[in-house]
Structure formats: C-alpha cells, structure tokens
DRENPA-266392 format. One record per residue (C-alpha): x, y, z; residue in three letters. Coordinates in steps of 0.5 Angstrom, whole numbers, plus 500, padded with zeros to 3 digits. Layout:
XYZAla
...
//
This chain:
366857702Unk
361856707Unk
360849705Unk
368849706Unk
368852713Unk
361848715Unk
366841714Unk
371844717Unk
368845723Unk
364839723Unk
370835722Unk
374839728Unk
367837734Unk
368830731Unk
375830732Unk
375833739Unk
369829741Unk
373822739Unk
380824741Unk
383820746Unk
385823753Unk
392824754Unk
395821760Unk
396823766Unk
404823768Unk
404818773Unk
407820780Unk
413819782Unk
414813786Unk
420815790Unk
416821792Unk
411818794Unk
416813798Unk
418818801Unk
413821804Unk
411815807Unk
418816812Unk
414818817Unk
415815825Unk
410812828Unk
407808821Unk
409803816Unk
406798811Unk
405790811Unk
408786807Unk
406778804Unk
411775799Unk
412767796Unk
418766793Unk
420759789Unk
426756786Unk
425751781Unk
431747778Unk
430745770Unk
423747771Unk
421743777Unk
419746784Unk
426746789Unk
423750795Unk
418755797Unk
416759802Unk
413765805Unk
414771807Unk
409776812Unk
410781816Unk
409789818Unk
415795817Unk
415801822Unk
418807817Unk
422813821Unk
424819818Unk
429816814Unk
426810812Unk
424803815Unk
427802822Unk
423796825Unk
421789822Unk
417784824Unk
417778819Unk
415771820Unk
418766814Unk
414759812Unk
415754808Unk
409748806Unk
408744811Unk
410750817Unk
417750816Unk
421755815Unk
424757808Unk
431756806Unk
435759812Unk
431765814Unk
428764822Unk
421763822Unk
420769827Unk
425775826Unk
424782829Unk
429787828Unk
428794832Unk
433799835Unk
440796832Unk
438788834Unk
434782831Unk
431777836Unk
431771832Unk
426764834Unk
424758832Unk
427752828Unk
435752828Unk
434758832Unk
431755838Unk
436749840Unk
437748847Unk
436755849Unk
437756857Unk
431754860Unk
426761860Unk
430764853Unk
425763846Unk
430768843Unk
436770840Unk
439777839Unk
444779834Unk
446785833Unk
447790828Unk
443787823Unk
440791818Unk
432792818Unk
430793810Unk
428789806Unk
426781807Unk
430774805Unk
428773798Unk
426779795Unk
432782791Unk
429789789Unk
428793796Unk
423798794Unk
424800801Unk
430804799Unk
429810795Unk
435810791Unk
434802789Unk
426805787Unk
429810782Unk
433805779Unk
428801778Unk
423806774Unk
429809771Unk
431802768Unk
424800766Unk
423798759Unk
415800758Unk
410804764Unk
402800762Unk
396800767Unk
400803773Unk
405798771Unk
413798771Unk
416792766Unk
423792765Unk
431788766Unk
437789770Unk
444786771Unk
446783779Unk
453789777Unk
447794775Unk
444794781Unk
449793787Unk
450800784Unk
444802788Unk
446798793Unk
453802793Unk
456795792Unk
460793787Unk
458786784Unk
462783777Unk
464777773Unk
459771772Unk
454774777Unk
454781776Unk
452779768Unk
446775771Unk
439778769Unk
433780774Unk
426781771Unk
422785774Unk
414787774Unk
413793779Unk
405795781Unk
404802783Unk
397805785Unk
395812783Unk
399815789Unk
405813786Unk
406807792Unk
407801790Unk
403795791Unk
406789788Unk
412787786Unk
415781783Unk
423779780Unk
426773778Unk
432771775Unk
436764772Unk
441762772Unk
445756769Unk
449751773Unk
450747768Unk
450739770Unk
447741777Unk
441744772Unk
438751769Unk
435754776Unk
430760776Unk
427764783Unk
422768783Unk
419773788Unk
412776789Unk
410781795Unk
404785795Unk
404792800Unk
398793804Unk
397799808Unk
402804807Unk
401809812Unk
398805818Unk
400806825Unk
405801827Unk
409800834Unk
414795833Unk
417792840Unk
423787842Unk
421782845Unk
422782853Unk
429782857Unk
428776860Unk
426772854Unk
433773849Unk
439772850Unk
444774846Unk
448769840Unk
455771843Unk
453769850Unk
451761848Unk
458759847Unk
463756842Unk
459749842Unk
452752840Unk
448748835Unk
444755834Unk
447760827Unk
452765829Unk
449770825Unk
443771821Unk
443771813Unk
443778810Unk
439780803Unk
442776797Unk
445781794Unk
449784800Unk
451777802Unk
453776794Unk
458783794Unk
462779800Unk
//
C-alpha cells in the first residue's frame, strides 16, 4: 500500500510540473474599442491594398493617416492616399480631412482650376470612419463584434475566420444581396494583449468572367492607440466649397465613400 501511495503521488508532481497552462481568455476587443473613445486621442493608421486581376497586379496603393476618437468613436481623420510613383490610389484624394461635419479634399483631380489662393475643397456630410479600401471598419464596435464572433479559430492573439458581403452590411445596418451579397471576404484580424487591434488584413475574388478572376486585398496596421491627436480643417481662406465651383467643373462632386456603403446604393 505505501508503494502504492508513493507512486501515486510521484505521478501526481510529475503531472502538475508537466501540465501545461491554461490559457488566459483573451480581452474582448470591443471593450477595449471602447475604452479607447476618449476625446482628445486617436490612433495612426498605414494600410497598402492590391488588386490583382487573373494574378497580375492591376493597382496599388497606400493609405496613411491619424483618427481622433470622441466619446462615441472617431470624429476626425486625417489621410493621405499614394500610389507607386506618387500618385494617388483608385479615386480616393491624395490628402482628405475630414472634421466637424466636413472633408476638405486636395491634390490630383481635386485641385483642377481652383480660384487662385484655394488649395481645397469641401464637401459636406462625409462620414469619418474607416478609409477607402478597408472593408472591415474595426472602428465601429458592432463591425468589431462581427468579426470576433464570425471567426473560425483564436491562435497567437490572432482572429481568422470568413464572412459574406450580405453578412457584413448587417453590421453596417445595410442591406446587401444577390451576387455580391454572396462574395466572401477573408480576414485575419491581430490583437495585442489589451484586446486593440494591431493588424488587420481582408480580401476578397471575385470572378468577372472574360474580364478575368479578380482579387483585392488590404493590410492596415494600428499604432499608437491612445495618443493625443488634434485634427483641424484647413484654414477658411484655403477652401472653397464643391457647390460654390459651378455646373462645369472638372473637380469630382463628391468623394467616394467606404465600399460597402457605396455597393448597398
């Protein structure tokens, strides 16, 4: 019996030497979102999109910039868009800020023929969340959720896991359907051990047939989440505003929105 007992507790230490520790439950990044809503601080942003059509690289370009957050979530933007060579990506202004209500757009098609003295244009109404090419606006709590709860695995701080275009605008409180609400978007969304998100990337194929099988995807990277950020609109005598240019204007009557509001249109 004493031999009995001494291997039983033997195997018992060995055991509790050799078990590996449970993992913690990782933060909620919704919560961690949210604590972030504070006026006054906001986060920087990098993101690089590709599209590629039957494999070959279509267009590129970058996205950087700074968000100031309010109590309810971003209030201000301040974004510069590149292509290679300098040039802006897709139709997105090469500088965009958005602040009080108001985006003040510059540079490429946004600056033809301005009145002398005016290097901006302001449009009014345009949202501030989220960029051109991303998606998934991690910004927005309920989109956040969305992606946690439809991800497939949790490894590394890591979420993994697919959606449909009809899935998502539910978060978005859209509504999406047919061929493009059954298209997938695939994401892999990084988190730090606050529960904020450091990287996220998505993309999604679609299959246009003769025109060939197209593929886009979009990095962006989170730095500095709580910094103090101050985002001003350029100054009065600078801009002038969009409807004030006249019916022959060759500068854009409005600026793109985020793709999936634009596709619920």
């Amino acid at each position: 019996m004493k031999r009995i007992l001494a291997g039983l507790a033997l195997t018992t230490a060995a055991a509790l030497v050799t078990a590996t520790p449970a993992q913690a439950a990782p933060v909620d990044p919704v919560k961690a979102l949210k604590k972030q809503f504070v006026s006054g601080h906001g986060v920087r942003i990098s993101e690089t999109t590709r599209v590629t059509v039957d494999g070959k690289t279509s267009t590129a370009g970058k996205t950087t910039g700074t968000f100031e957050f309010g109590k309810s979530g971003v209030v201000a933007s301040d974004l510069k868009n590149r292509a290679p060579g300098g040039v802006s990506s897709s139709l997105a202004p090469p500088h965009i800020i958005t602040v009080g209500g108001h985006s003040y757009a510059q540079g490429s098609l946004f600056s033809e023929e301005l009145p002398e003295g005016k290097k901006w244009v302001r449009y009014s109404g345009v949202a501030s969340g989220g960029t051109f090419n991303q998606i998934l606006d991690i910004f927005d709590p309920k989109v956040l959720k969305t992606l946690v709860s439809h991800a497939k695995s949790f490894k590394s701080s890591t979420y993994k896991g697919s959606l449909t275009y009809s899935e998502l605008s539910k978060a978005y409180g859209q509504k999406i359907s047919g061929k493009i609400g059954k298209i997938k978007i695939d994401y892999s969304l990084i988190v730090n051990s606050k529960g904020l998100v450091t990287h996220l990337k998505s993309g999604w194929t679609m299959d246009f047939g003769i025109l060939g099988k197209t593929r886009s995807t979009t990095e962006s990277r989170y730095t500095g989440w709580g910094s103090k950020v101050k985002i001003k609109a350029p100054a009065e005598d600078l801009w002038i505003d969009v409807k004030d240019l006249g019916e022959d204007t060759e500068v854009p009557q409005e600026i793109p929105d985020n793709s999936i509001n634009s596709l619920a249109n």
